[in-house]
C-alpha positions in Angstrom: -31.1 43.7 22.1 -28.2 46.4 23.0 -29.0 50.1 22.6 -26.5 52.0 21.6 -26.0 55.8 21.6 -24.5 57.5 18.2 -21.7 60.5 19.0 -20.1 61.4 16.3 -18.2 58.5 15.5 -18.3 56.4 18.3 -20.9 54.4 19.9 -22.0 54.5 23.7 -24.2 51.2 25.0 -27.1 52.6 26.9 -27.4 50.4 30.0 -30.1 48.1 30.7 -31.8 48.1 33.9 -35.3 46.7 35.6 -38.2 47.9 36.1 -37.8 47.2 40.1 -34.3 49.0 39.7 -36.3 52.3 38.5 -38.4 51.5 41.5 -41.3 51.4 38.4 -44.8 49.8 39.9 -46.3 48.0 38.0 -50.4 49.6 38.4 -48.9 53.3 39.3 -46.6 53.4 36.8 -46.2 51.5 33.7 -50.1 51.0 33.6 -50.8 54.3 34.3 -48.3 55.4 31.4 -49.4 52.8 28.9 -53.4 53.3 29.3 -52.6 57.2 27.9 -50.6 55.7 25.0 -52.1 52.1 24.6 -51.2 52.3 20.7 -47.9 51.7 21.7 -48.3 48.3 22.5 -51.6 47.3 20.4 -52.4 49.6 17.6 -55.9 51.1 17.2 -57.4 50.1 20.3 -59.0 52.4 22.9 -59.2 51.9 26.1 -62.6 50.7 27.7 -61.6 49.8 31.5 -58.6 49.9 33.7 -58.7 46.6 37.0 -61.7 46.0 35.4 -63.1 42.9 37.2 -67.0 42.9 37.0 -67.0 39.5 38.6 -68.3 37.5 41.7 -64.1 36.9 42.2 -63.4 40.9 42.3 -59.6 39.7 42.9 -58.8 38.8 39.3 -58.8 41.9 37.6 -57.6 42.6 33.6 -55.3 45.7 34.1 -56.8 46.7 30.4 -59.3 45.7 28.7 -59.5 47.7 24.9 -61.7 47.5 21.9 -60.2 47.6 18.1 -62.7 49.3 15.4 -63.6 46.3 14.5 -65.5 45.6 17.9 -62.9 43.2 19.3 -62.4 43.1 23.0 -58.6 43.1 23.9 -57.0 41.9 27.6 -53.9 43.6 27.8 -52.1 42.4 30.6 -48.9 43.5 32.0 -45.6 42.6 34.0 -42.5 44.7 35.2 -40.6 41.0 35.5 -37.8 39.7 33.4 -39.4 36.4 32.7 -43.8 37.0 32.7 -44.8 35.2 35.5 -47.6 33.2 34.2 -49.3 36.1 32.7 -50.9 34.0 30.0 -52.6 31.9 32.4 -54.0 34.8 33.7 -54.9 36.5 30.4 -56.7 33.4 28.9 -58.7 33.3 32.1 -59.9 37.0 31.5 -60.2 36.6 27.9 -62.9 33.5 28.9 -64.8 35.8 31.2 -65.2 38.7 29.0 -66.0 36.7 26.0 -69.9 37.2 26.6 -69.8 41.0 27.5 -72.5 42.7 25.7 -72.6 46.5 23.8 -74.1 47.7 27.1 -72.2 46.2 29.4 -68.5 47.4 27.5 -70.8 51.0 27.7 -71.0 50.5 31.6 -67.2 49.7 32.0 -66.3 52.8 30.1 -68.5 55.3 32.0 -67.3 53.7 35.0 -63.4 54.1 33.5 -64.3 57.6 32.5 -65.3 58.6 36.1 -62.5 57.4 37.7 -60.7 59.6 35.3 -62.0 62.9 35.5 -64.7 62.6 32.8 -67.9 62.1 33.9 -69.4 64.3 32.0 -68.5 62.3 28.9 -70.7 59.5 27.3 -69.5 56.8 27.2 -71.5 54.9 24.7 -70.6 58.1 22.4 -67.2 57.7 22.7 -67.1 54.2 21.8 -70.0 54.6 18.7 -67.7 57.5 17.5 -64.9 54.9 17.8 -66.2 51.8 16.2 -67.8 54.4 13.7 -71.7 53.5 14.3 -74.2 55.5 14.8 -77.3 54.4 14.2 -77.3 50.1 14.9 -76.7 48.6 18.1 -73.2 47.0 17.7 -72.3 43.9 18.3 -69.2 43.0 20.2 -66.9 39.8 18.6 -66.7 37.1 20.9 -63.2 36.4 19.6 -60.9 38.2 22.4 -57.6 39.4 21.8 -54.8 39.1 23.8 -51.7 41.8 24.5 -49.2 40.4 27.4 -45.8 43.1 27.8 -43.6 42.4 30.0 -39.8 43.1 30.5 -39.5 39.8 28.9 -40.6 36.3 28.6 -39.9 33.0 29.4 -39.6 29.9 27.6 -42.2 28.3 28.7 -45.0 31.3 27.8 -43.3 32.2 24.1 -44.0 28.2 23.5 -47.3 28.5 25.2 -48.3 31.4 23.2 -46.9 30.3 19.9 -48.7 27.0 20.1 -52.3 28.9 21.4 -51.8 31.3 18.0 -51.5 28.0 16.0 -54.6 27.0 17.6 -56.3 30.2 16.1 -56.0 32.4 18.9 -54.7 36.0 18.9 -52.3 36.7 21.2 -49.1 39.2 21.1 -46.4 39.9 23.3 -44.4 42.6 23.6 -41.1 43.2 25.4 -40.3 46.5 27.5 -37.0 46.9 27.9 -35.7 49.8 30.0 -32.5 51.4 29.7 -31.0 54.2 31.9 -28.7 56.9 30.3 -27.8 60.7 32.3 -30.6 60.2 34.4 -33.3 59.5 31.4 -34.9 56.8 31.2 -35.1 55.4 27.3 -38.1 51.9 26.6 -36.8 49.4 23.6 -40.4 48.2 23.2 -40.3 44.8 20.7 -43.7 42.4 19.7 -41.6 39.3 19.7 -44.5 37.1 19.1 -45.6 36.9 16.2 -42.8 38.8 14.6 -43.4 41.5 12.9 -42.4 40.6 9.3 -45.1 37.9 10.2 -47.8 39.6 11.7 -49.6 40.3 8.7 -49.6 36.5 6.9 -50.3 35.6 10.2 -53.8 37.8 10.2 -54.8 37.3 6.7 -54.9 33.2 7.4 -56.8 34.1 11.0 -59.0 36.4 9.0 -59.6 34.3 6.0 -60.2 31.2 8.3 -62.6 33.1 10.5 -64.6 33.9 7.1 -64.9 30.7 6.1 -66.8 29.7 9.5 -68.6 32.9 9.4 -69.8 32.1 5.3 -71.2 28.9 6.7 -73.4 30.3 9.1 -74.7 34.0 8.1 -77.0 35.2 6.6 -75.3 38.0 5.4 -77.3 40.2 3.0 -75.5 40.2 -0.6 -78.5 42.1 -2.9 -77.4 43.6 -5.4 -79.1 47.0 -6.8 -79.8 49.0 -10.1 -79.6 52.7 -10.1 -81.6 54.3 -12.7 -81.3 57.9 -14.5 -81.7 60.1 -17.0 -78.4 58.9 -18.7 -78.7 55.2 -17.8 -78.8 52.2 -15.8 -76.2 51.5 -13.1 -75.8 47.8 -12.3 -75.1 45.5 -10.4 -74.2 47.7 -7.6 -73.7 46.7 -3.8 -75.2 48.8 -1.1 -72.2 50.8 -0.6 -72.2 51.4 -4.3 -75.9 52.1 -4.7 -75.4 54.9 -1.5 -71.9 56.2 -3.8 -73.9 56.6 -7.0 -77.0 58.1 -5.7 -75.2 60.7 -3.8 -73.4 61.2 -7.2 -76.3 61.4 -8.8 -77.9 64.1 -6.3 -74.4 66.3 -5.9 -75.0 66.2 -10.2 -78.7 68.0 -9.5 -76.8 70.4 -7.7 -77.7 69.6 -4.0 -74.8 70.5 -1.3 -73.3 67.8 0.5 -74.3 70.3 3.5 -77.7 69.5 2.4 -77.5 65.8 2.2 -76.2 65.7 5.8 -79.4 67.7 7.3 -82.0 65.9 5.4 -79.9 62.3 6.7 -81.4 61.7 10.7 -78.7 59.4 11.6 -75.4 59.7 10.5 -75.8 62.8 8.8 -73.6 64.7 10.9 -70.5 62.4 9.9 -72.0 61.4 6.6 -69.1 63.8 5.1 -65.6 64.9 5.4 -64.5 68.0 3.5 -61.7 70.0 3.4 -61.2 73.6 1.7 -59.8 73.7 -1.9 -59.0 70.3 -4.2 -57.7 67.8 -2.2 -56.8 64.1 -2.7 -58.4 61.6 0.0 -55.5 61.1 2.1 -55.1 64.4 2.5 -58.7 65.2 3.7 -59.0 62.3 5.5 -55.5 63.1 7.3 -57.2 66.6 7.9 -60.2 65.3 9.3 -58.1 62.6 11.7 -60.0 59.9 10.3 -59.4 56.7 8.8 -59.4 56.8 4.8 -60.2 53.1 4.3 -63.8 54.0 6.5 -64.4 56.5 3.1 -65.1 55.9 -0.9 -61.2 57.3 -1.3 -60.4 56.5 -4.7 -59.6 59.6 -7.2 -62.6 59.2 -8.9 -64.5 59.4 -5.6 -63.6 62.7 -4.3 -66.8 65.2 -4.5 -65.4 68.7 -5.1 -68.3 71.1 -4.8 -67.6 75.1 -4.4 -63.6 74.8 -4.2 -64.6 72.2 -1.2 -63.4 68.5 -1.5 -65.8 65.9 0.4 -65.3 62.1 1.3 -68.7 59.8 1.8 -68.7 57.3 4.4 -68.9 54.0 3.2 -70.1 51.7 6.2 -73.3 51.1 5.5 -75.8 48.2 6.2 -79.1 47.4 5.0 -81.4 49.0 6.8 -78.9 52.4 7.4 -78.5 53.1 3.6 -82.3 52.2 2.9 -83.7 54.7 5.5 -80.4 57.4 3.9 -81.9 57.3 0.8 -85.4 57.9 1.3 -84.4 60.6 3.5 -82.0 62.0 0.8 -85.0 61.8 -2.1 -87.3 63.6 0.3 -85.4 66.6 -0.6 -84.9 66.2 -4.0 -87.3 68.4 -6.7 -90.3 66.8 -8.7 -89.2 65.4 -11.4 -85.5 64.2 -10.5 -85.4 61.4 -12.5 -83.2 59.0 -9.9 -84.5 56.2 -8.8 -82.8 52.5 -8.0 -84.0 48.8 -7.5 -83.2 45.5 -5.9 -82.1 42.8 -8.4 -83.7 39.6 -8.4 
């Protein structure tokens, strides 16, 4: 695609060039750019490892491997050529071999990344709980890898390759960096060519409802329901992010801070709450906060505004987190509270 430069009321083409015309490496250049600003390529992914390669073949090395927040690994692999090589080759390969990597292993590669980088003194298995937005359970990583190739652009032969592997229920993108060379700046027309964009999102919601039917057949997936009791009523059928929601509501009624609530709760507590001074809608304090509003209850009705203060409560909860929460939270509550909740049959 042309890029042209608006003047007034003419238009100026910016040039396209190449990579090797820039004299632009590959590993000292475009990597090193793209591992500070990964979203540009792959949204919401961090960055675990750069040439990772914790193999007995220490040759074959992924030039990044990421993580989404929804603990999927992603082999990002890049090319300054104007046709890919056979980059997806390689990245299938890689995607194979870090299919089995464990929590603690991903952990390892990202102190080991943070090292090399200046950070030692960061932890690396905080970073990446903070990240995937767990605390308290070990987490466990999908074995369902992702793949990003960019390059300057592709060839025939890997866009059929990689639209026929995406039929096949893999997840692979690819993106095309194209550089252009105006007054001595140099300007990136970055494209995902596959899937297209208008696409992308059909395309998930099939992956993603296909990848549910499997996992339906299989898990064991807790779906109790709960009844919260109190002085005004019964409360039912609630799930366990509901039954957390309407206790808290419950306890915020008797007049305890969210503050409160966060010290009495051992894990989590700390990010158990986002607030922000005054009466604010969720997007807002969630925008604030530089957190994601969907990882909160966010609708209107959910907003706790306590002393001119408007809170959001986390809503990723599993079993065994939101049971220990709440007998932690009615620890602190005064005799005679009147809130109590139940498991349906």
């Amino acid at each position: 695609m042309t890029i042209y430069r608006l003047n007034s009321d003419t238009l100026t083409e910016l040039p396209q060039t190449s990579f090797n015309e820039l004299g632009l490496r590959e590993r000292t250049d475009i990597q090193r750019i793209l591992k500070d600003h990964v979203e540009i390529i792959s949204k919401d992914v961090m960055v675990l490892a750069e040439e990772y390669g914790d193999w007995e073949d220490s040759r074959r090395r992924i030039d990044l491997l990421g993580l989404t927040r929804e603990a999927q690994l992603v082999v990002i692999e890049l090319k300054r050529t104007e046709d890919g090589g056979h980059m997806e080759l390689q990245a299938l390969r890689y995607a194979a071999m870090v299919s089995t990597m464990t929590f603690r292993q991903a952990v390892e590669a990202h102190q080991s990344y943070l090292s090399k980088n200046g950070k030692a003194t960061e932890s690396a298995e905080e970073r990446i709980r903070e990240f995937l937005d767990e605390s308290e359970d070990e987490p466990t990583l999908d074995n369902q890898v992702r793949i990003v190739l960019a390059s300057a652009d592709f060839s025939k032969e890997i866009t059929s390759s990689v639209l026929w592997l995406n039929e096949q229920g893999l997840d692979i993108t690819c993106v095309r960096l194209r550089p252009h060379l105006a007054d001595n700046n140099i300007f990136l027309d970055i494209q995902q060519v596959i899937p297209l964009p208008e696409a992308s999102e059909f395309q998930v919601a099939i992956r993603e409802k296909n990848r549910e039917r499997e996992v339906a057949q299989t898990s064991s997936k807790d779906y109790t329901k709960y009844c919260v009791i109190t002085s005004t009523g019964r409360f039912e059928p609630l799930n366990k992010r509901g039954l957390i929601f309407k206790v808290v509501q419950e306890v915020i009624g008797l007049g305890i801070k969210p503050e409160q609530i966060m010290a009495a709760v051992s894990k989590r507590g700390h990010r158990l709450f986002i607030s922000l001074n005054g009466q604010h809608t969720a997007p807002a304090i969630a925008a604030a906060n530089g957190k994601d509003e969907d990882r909160f209850f966010s609708k209107e009705e959910e907003v706790f505004v306590v002393d001119d203060k408007s809170y959001l409560l986390m809503n990723q909860w599993s079993k065994v987190s939101a049971e220990r929460a709440l007998a932690e939270i009615f620890s602190i509550l005064p005799e005679g509270h009147g809130i109590s909740y139940q498991a349906l049959g």
